[in-house]
VEXDREN-2710 file (C-alpha; in Angstrom, 1 decimal):
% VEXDREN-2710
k/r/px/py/pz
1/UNK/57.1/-91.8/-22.5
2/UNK/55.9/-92.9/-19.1
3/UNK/51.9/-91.5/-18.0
4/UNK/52.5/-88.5/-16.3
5/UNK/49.6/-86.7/-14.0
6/UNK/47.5/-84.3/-15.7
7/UNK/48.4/-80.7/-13.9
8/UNK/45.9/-78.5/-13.5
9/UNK/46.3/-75.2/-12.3
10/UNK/42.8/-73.2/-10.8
11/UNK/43.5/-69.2/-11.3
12/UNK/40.9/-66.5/-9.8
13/UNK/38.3/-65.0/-11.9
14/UNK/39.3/-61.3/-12.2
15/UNK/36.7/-58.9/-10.2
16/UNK/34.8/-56.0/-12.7
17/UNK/36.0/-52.7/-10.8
18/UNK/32.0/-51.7/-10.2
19/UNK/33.0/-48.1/-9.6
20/UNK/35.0/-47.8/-12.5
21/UNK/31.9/-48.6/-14.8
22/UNK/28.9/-47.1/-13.4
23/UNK/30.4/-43.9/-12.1
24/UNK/30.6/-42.5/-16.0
25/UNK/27.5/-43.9/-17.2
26/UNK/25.6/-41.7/-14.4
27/UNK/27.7/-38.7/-15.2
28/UNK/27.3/-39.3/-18.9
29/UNK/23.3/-39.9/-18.0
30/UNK/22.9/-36.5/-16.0
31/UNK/25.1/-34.8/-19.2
32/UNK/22.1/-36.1/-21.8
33/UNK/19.2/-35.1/-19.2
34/UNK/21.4/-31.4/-19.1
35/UNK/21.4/-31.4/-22.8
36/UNK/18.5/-32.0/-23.3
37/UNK/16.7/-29.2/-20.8
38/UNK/18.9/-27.0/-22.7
39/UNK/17.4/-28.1/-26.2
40/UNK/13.9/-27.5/-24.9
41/UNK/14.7/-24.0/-23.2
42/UNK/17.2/-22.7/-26.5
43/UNK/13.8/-21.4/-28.5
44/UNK/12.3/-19.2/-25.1
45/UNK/15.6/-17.6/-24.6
46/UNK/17.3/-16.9/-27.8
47/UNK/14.3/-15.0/-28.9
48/UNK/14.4/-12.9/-25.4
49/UNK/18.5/-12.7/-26.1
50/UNK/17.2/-11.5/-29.4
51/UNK/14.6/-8.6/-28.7
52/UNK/16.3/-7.6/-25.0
53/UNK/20.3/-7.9/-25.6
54/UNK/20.7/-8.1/-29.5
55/UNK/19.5/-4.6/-30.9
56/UNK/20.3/-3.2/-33.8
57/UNK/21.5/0.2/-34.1
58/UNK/19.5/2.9/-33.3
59/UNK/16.4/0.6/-32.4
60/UNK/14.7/1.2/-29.3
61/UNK/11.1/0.1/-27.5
62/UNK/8.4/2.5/-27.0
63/UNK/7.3/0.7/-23.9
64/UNK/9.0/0.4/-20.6
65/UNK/10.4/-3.3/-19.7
66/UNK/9.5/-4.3/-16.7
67/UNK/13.4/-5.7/-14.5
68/UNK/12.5/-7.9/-12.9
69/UNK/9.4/-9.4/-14.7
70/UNK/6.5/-9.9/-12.6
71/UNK/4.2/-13.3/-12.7
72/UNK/1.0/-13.1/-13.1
73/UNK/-0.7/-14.1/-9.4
74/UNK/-3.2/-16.1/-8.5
75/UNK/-5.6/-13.2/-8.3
76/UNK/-9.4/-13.9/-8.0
77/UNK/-11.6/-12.6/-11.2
78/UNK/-15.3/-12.3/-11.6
79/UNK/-16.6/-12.2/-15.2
80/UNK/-19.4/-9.6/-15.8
81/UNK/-21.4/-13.1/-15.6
82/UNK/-20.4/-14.0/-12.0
83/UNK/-18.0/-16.9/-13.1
84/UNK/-15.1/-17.3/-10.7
85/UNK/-11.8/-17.8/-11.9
86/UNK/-7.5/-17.0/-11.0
87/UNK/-6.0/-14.7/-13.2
88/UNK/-3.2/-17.0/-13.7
89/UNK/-6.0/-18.7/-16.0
90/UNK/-5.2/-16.2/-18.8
91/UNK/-1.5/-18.3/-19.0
92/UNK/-0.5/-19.1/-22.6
93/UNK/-1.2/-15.9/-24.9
94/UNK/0.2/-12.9/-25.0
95/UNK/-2.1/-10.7/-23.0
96/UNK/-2.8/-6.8/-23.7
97/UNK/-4.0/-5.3/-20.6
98/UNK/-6.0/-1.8/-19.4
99/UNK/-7.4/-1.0/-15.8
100/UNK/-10.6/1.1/-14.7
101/UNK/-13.3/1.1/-12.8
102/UNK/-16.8/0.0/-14.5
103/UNK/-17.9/3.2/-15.2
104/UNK/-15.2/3.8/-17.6
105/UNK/-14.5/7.4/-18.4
106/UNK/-13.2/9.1/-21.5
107/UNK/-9.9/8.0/-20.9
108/UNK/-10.7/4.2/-20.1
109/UNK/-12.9/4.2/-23.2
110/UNK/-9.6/5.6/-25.5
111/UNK/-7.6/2.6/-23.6
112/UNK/-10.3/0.0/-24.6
113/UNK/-10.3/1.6/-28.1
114/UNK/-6.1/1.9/-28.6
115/UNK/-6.2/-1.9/-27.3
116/UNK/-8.9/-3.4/-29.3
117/UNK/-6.8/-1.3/-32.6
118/UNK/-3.3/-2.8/-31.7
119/UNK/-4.8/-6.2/-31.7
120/UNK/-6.7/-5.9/-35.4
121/UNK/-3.8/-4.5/-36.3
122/UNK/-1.5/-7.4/-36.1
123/UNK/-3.2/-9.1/-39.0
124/UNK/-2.6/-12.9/-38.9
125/UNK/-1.2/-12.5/-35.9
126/UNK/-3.9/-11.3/-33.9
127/UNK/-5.0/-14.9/-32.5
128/UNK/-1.6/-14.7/-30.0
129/UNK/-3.0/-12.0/-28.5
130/UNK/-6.1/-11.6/-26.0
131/UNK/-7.4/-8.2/-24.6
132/UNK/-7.8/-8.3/-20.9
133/UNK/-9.8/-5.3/-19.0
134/UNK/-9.6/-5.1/-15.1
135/UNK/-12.2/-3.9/-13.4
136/UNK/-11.5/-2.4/-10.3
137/UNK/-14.8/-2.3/-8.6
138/UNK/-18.5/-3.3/-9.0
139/UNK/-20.0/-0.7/-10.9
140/UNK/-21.9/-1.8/-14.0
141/UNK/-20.3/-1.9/-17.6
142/UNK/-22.6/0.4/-19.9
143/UNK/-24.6/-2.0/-22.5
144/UNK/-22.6/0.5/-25.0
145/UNK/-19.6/-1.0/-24.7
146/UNK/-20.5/-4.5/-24.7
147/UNK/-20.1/-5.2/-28.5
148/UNK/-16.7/-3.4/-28.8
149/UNK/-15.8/-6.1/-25.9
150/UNK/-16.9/-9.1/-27.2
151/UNK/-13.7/-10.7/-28.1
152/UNK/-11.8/-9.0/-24.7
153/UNK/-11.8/-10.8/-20.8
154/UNK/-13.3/-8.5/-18.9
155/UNK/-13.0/-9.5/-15.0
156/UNK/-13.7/-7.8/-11.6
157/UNK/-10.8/-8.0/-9.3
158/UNK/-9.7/-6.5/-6.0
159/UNK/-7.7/-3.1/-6.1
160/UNK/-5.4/-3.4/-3.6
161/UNK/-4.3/-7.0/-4.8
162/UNK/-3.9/-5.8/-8.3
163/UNK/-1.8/-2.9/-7.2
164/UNK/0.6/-5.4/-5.8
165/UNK/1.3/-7.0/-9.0
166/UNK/0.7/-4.0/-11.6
167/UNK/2.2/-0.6/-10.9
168/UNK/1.9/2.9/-12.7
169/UNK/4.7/5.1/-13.8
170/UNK/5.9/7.6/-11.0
171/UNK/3.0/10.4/-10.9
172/UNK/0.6/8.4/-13.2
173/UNK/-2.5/6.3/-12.2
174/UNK/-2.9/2.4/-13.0
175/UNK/-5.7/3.1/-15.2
176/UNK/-3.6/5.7/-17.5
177/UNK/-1.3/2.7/-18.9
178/UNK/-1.6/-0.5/-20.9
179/UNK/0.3/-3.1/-19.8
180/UNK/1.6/-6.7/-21.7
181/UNK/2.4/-9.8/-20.4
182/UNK/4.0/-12.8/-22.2
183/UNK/2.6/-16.0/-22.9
184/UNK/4.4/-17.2/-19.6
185/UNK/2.6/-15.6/-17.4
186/UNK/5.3/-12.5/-17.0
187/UNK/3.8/-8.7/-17.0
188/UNK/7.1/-7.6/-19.0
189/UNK/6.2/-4.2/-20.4
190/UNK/4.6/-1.2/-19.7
191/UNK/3.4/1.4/-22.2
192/UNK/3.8/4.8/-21.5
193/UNK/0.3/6.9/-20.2
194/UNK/-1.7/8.9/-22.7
195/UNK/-1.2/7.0/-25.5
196/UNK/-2.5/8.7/-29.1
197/UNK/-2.3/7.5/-32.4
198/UNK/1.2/8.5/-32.9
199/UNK/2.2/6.3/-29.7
200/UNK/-0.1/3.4/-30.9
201/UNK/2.1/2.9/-34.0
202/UNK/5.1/3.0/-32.0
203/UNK/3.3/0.5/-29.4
204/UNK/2.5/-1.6/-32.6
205/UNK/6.2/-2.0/-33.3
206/UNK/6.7/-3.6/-30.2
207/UNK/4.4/-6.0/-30.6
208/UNK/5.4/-7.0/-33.9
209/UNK/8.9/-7.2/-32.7
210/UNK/7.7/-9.2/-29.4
211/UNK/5.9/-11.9/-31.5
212/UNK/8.5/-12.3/-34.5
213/UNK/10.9/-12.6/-31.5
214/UNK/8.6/-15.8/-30.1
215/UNK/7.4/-17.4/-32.9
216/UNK/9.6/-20.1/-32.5
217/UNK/7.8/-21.2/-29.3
218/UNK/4.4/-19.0/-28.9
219/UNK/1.5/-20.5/-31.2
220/UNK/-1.7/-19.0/-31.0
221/UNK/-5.0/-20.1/-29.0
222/UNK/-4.8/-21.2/-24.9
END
């Protein structure tokens, strides 16, 4: 046969649709980061799901929940020492609070004593929890209580900015109650005024509820 030409024909390179590939790879990308928020928050809220929605018959808590929770605020303190601090320092560990002036009456006194019991009580436990005592003004702490306080915060702070974070059942005073707040920083409960032994176990249930209810996320020490 005779030489013929060579033909070549020259087609276009097909164009990637850009749109078509990135867009799901960022949707997919922000569906991962989701999940994974998600994974990190499951422990903190199953266990409030657990002890605030799923109940089991009959059970109830002895102390009051606080709706909405309250943050702890950046409050000034003043150990007994004179060190400055921020309440929100005291972040991290469940925290067992009472109220008074330094002086501390009979009543303050049976407060300090219920709180430092609830806290030995909790065995193993015990670590997860710190004892925090407010006082209200600058009278001196009797050398008598010292040793009973030597594992407890005790820090001056200013009335009126306390009572704007911490508030008494209707008709009670702020020093008749203890309150707790979570290792998050939220005052969440409030136990009622005049508390006796009787109360104490009940308050003790609570706790031991609060903290099997967390141990998934809440270790001890700050």
């Amino acid at each position: 046969m005779p030489d013929q030409p060579l033909g070549l024909t020259v087609h276009a390179m097909p164009v990637l649709d850009q749109s078509s590939t990135r867009e799901p790879n960022t949707v997919a990308g922000r569906w991962k980061m989701l999940a994974v928020l998600l994974v990190c928050a499951a422990p903190v809220l199953a266990s409030y799901f657990t002890y605030y929605v799923v109940r089991p018959e009959g059970r109830r808590n002895f102390g009051e929940l606080i709706n909405p929770q309250r943050p702890l605020p950046p409050l000034a303190t003043r150990a007994l020492d004179g060190r400055a601090g921020t309440l929100t320092a005291l972040k991290d560990q469940w925290l067992l609070v009472s109220v008074s002036g330094g002086a501390c009456d009979a009543k303050c006194e049976q407060n300090l004593y219920f709180q430092r019991q609830l806290r030995e009580s909790l065995g193993k436990e015990k670590d997860r929890l710190d004892r925090v005592w407010l006082v209200v003004d600058d009278a001196p702490v009797r050398d008598a209580l010292l040793p009973a306080l030597a594992s407890s915060a005790v820090l001056r702070v200013a009335p009126a900015e306390l009572a704007q974070w911490l508030e008494p059942e209707a008709g009670k005073r702020l020093e008749d109650h203890l309150y707790l707040v979570d290792p998050i920083g939220n005052w969440m409960m409030r136990f009622p005024a005049d508390m006796d032994a009787a109360a104490a176990a009940k308050a003790k249930r609570d706790l031991d509820r609060l903290l099997r209810a967390s141990s998934s996320w809440d270790k001890e020490g700050r």
